[in-house]
N, C-alpha and C positions, 0 to 999 in steps of 0.2 A: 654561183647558184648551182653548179654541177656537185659541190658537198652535200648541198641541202635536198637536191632531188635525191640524192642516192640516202641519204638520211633517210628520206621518205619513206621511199621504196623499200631500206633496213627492217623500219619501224612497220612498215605494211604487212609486211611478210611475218614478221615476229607477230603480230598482233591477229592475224587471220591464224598460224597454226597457233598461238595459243589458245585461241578460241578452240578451234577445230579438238584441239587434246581436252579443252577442261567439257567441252558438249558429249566427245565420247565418253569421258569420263563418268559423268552423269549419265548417259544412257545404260553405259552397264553397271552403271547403282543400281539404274531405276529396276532394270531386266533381270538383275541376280538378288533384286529385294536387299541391297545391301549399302544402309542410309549414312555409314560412315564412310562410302567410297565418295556418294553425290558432295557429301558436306567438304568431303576431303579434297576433293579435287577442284570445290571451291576456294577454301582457305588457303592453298597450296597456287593454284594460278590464275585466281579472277584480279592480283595485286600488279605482276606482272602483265598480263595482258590487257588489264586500264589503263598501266603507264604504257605499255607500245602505243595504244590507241589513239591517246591524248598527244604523245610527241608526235605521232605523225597527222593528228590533223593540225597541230601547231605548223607541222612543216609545209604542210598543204597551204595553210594561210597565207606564210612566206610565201611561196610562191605563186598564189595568185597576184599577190601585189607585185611580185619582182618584174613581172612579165613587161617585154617593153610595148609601151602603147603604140597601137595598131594606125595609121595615119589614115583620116577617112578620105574618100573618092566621093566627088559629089557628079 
């Protein structure tokens, strides 16, 4: 489980700064009036940063189920 959490964590981090470059990216479209920077910085990293996004909630998933069950106390 120690692959798949650092998978996680890979894919977390990829997918938050993808984010973070293709939003700046589009703020200075939006700021410099210039609509082939917004479009472009779409086409260029909304492909990559939906696949970081999606492999790490896959991984998330794994590992909610991996978890070993907690034994109750009554």
């Amino acid at each position: 489980m120690k692959f798949i959490k650092l998978m996680f964590l890979l894919f977390l981090a990829a997918f938050m700064l993808g984010g973070l470059i293709l939003v700046t990216g589009q703020i200075v479209g939006v700021l410099t009036l210039n609509g082939a920077l917004v479009g472009g910085s779409k086409d260029v990293l909304s492909g990559i940063t939906f696949a970081a996004a999606t492999a790490a909630g896959l991984c998330a998933f794994v590992l909610q189920y991996s978890k070993s069950p907690v034994a109750e106390e009554d």
